[in-house]
C-alpha positions in Angstrom: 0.0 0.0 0.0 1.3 3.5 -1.2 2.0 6.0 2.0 -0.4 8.7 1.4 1.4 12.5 1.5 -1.1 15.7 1.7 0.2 18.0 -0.5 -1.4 22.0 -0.4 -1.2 24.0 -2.5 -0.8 21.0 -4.9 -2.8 22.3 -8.0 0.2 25.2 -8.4 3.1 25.5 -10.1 5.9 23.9 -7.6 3.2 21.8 -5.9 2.1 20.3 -9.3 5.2 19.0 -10.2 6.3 18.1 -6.8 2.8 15.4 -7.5 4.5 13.9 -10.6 7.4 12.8 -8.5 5.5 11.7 -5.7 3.8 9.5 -8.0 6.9 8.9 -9.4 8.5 7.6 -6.1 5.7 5.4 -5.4 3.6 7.6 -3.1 -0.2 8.6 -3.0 -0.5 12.0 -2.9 -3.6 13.7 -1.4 -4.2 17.1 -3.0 -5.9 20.2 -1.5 -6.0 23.6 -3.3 -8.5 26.5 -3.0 -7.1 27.7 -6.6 -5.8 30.9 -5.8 -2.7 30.0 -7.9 -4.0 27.0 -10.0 -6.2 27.3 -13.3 -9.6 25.4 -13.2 -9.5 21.9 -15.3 -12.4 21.6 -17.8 -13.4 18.5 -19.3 -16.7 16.5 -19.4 -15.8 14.1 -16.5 -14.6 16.5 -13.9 -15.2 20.2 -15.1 -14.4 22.7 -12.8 -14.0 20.6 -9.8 -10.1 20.0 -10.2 -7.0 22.2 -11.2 -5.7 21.7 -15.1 -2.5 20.8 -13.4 -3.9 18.0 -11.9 -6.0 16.7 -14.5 -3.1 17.1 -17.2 -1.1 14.7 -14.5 -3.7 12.4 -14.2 -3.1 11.9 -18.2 0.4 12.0 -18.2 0.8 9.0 -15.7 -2.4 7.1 -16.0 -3.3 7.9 -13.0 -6.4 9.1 -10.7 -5.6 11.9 -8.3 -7.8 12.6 -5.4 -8.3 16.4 -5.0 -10.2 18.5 -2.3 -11.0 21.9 -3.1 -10.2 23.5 -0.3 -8.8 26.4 1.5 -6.6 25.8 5.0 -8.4 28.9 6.7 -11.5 26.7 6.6 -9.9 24.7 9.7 -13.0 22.2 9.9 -13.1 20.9 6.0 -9.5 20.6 6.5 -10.3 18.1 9.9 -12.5 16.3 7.2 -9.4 15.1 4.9 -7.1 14.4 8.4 -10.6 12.2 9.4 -10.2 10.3 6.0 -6.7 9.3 5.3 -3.8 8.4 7.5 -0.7 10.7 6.0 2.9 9.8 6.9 3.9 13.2 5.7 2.5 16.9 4.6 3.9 18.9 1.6 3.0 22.5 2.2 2.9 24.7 -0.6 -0.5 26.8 -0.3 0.2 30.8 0.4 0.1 33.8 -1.1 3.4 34.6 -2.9 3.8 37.5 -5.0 6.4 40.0 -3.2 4.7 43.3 -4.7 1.0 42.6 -3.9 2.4 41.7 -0.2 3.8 45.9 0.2 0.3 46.6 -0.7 -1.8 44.1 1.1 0.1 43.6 4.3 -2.3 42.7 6.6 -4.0 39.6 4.3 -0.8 37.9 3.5 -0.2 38.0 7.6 -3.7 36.4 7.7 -3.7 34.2 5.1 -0.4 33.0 5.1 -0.1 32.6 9.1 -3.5 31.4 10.1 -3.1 28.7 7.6 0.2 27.7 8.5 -1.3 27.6 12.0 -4.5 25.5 11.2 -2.3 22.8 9.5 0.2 22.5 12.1 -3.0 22.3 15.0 -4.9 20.1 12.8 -1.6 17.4 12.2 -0.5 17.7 15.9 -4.5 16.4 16.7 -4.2 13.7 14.3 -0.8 12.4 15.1 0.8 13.2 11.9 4.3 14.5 12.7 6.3 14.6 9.6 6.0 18.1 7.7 8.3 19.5 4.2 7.7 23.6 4.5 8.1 25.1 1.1 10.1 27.8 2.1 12.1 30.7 0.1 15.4 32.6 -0.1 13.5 35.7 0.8 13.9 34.5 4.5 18.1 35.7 4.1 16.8 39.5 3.1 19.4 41.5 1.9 22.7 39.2 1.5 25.7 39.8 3.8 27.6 37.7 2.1 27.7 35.3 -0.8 27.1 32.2 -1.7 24.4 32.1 0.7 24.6 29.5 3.3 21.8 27.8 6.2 23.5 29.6 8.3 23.7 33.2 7.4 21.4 35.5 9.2 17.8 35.5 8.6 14.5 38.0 9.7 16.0 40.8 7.9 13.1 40.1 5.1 12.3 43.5 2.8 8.8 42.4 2.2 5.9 41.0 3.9 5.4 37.8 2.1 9.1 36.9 3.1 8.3 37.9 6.3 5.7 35.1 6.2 7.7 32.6 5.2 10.6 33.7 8.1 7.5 33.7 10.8 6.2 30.1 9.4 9.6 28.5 9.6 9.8 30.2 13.5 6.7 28.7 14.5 7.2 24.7 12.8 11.1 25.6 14.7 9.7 26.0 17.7 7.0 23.7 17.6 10.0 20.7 16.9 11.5 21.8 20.1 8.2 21.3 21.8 7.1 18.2 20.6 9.9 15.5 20.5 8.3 13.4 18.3 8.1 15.9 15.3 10.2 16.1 12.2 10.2 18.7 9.5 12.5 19.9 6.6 12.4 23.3 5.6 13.2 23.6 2.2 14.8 27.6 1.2 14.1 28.0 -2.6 16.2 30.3 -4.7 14.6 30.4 -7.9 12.2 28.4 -9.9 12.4 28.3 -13.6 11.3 25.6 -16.5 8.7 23.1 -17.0 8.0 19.1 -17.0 9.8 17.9 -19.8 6.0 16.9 -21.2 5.3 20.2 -22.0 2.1 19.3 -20.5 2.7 22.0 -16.8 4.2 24.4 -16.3 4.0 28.2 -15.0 0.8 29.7 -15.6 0.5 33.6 -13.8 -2.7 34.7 -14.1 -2.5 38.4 -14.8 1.1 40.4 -15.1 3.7 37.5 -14.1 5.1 38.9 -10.8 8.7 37.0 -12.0 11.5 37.1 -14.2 11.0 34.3 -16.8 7.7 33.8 -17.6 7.3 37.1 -18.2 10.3 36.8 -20.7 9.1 33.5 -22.5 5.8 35.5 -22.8 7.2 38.2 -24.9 8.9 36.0 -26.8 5.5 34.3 -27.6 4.5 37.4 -28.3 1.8 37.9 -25.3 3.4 40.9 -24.2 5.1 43.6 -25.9 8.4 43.9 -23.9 10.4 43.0 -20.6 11.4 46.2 -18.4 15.1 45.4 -16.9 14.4 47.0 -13.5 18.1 48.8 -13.1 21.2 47.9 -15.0 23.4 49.9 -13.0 23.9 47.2 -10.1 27.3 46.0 -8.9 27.2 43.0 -11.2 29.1 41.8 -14.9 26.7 43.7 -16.9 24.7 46.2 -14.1 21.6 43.7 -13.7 20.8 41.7 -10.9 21.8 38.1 -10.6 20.0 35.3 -9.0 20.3 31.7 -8.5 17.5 29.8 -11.4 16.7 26.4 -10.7 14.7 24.0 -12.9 11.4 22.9 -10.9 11.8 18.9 -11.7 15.0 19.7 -9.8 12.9 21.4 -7.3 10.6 19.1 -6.8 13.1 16.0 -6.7 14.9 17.7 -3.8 11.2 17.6 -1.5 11.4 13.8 -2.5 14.8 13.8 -0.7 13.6 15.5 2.3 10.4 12.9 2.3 13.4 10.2 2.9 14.6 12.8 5.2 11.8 12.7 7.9 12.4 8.9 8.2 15.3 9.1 9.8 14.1 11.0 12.9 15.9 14.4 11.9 14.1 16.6 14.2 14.1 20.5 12.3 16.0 20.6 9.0 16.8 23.7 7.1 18.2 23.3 3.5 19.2 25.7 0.4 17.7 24.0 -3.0 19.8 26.1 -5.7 22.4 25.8 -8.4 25.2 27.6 -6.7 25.8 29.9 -9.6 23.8 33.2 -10.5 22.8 34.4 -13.8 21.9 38.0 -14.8 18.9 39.2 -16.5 20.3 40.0 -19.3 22.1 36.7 -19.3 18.7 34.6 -19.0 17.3 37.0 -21.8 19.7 35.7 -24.1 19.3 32.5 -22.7 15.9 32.6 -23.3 16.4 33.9 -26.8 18.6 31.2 -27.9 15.7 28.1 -26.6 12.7 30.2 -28.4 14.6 31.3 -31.3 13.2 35.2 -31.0 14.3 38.2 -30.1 13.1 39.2 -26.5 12.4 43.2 -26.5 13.6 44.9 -23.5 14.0 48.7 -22.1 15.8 49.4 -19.0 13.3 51.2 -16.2 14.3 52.1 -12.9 15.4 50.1 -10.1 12.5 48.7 -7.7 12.7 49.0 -4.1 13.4 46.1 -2.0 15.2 44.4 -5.2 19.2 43.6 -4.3 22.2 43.0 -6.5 22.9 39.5 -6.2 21.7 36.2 -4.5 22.9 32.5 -5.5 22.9 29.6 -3.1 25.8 27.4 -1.4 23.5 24.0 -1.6 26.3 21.8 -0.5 24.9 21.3 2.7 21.8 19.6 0.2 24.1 17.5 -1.8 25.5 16.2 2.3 22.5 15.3 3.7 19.9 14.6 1.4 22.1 13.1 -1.0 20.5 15.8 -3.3 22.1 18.1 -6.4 20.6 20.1 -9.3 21.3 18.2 -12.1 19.7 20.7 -15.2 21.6 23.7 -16.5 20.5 26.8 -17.8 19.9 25.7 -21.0 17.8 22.9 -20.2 15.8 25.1 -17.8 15.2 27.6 -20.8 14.4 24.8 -23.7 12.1 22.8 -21.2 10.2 26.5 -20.3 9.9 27.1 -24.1 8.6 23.9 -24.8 6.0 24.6 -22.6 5.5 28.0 -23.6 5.1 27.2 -27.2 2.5 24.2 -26.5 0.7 26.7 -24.5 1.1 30.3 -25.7 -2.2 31.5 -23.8 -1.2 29.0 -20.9 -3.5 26.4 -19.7 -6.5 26.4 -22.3 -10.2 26.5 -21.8 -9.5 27.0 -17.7 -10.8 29.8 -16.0 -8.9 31.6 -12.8 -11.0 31.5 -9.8 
């Protein structure tokens, strides 16, 4: 019999691939998503009631997925899905997560992103299910004192609210290890997610103005929007733009199956970088980008936003240690997989709507 894993959030982009490994790996994974991030499936069997994500999975492998719509402030209907499966473990992926909206809507990214966090650990802890992987971010290090970034620079110095988030949520599963003896979690600190399942079949889908780098990118070069704005090129980097740390999302998603194996050993509270170790530029993954689609990718350079910083790459060699765990796709891979996708879906998922 398969160990069941609850994964939230699971209809989104990270969460959905993360299920194709799980799968993959020989669990059952349990999905809950209230759509906030994921499109809505439609076909005659299940219209409406399941993301395209999942449905497109469900294809891919042959497979039947069981999916709760369902958001984790609704504390009760989430005591309904404890009541009717046994979980070894919980993925947790559902939150808010675009940095700009959190300046401007403080106070419901606190709620959201807290009170859910909250109602999942309460509701585990009441149904004995002590084995947690916290989708985390690099927004947790703020502004970097040094680089490459490792588990143990500083952290709380966040310049936005939804890192803030993330930095309170890790404090309060922390915490709640040293408490409870008998709890194990990994908390997983992403750099950057770029690319697509090699299928083309998911991928990123932003609904509205994509908040990051790339898709916006591969969607000029599909020719959805007009041109990129390079915020500053006048940073301390090779070419003035600012450099992060891509990784592909199979990588990703490979590395939460790692910290799965993790948990059975016991490991108490976990923290681990999932990153390349190297740091490209903007103008670097522009022609990156350019070279995988074939087009040119129309840019203008605007001003600098606030609360953007020069550079941030990881040092994930404490990863590869522990978890037996590397990122094995370069950048050109990333970019040819995220065209692929792109150009199999140039409007992104078809015939879904947004809820």
């Amino acid at each position: 019999m398969a160990e069941k894993v609850l994964v939230t959030g699971g209809g989104g982009y990270i969460g959905s691939h993360c299920v194709v490994e799980l799968i993959e790996a020989g669990y059952e994974p349990i999905v809950v998503d209230n759509f906030s991030n994921a499109v809505r499936g439609n076909n005659l069997i299940r219209e409406g009631d399941v993301p395209e994500s999942i449905r497109r999975i469900e294809k891919l492998l042959d497979t039947n997925i069981e999916f709760h719509e369902l958001d984790l402030l609704d504390k009760p209907g989430l005591e309904n899905v404890f009541k009717k499966h046994t979980f070894c473990a919980v993925m947790h992926f559902a939150g808010l997560k675009a940095v700009g909206e959190s300046v401007e809507q403080s106070l419901r990214y606190y709620r959201v992103n807290l009170t859910a966090s909250l109602n999942l650990l309460e509701v585990m802890q009441a149904h004995r299910v002590h084995n947690l992987v916290f989708s985390s971010s690099a927004t947790v290090y703020g502004d970097p004192q040094r680089l490459p970034i490792d588990e143990q620079h500083p952290v709380g110095g966040c310049t936005n609210p939804y890192g803030k988030t993330k930095f309170f949520i890790e404090e309060m599963i922390k915490d709640h290890c040293k408490a409870e003896k008998d709890w194990n979690a990994v908390l997983l600190r992403y750099f950057n997610p770029i690319g697509a399942h090699c299928s083309g079949q998911i991928g990123e889908d932003p609904q509205g103005i994509p908040n990051n780098l790339l898709p916006y990118v591969a969607q000029v070069a599909i020719g959805r929007r007009k041109c990129l704005s390079v915020f500053g090129n006048d940073y301390d980097t090779l070419d003035g733009t600012g450099v992060r740390d891509y990784i592909h999302v199979v990588d990703l998603a490979k590395g939460h199956i790692a910290a799965l194996k993790k948990l059975k050993d016991a490991c108490g509270c976990k923290v681990y970088n999932l990153g390349t170790g190297r740091g490209y530029s903007v103008l670097q993954m522009v022609k990156a980008m350019e070279k995988a689609s074939g087009r040119e990718i129309a840019y203008k350079v605007a001003p600098r936003r606030e609360g953007d910083i020069a550079s941030c790459y990881a040092d994930p060699r404490l990863a590869e240690a522990e978890l037996a765990w590397k990122a094995e796709f370069d950048l050109e891979r990333m970019c040819a997989d995220l065209w692929r996708w792109q150009s199999m879906n140039p409007t992104g998922f078809p015939n879904g709507t947004a809820s």
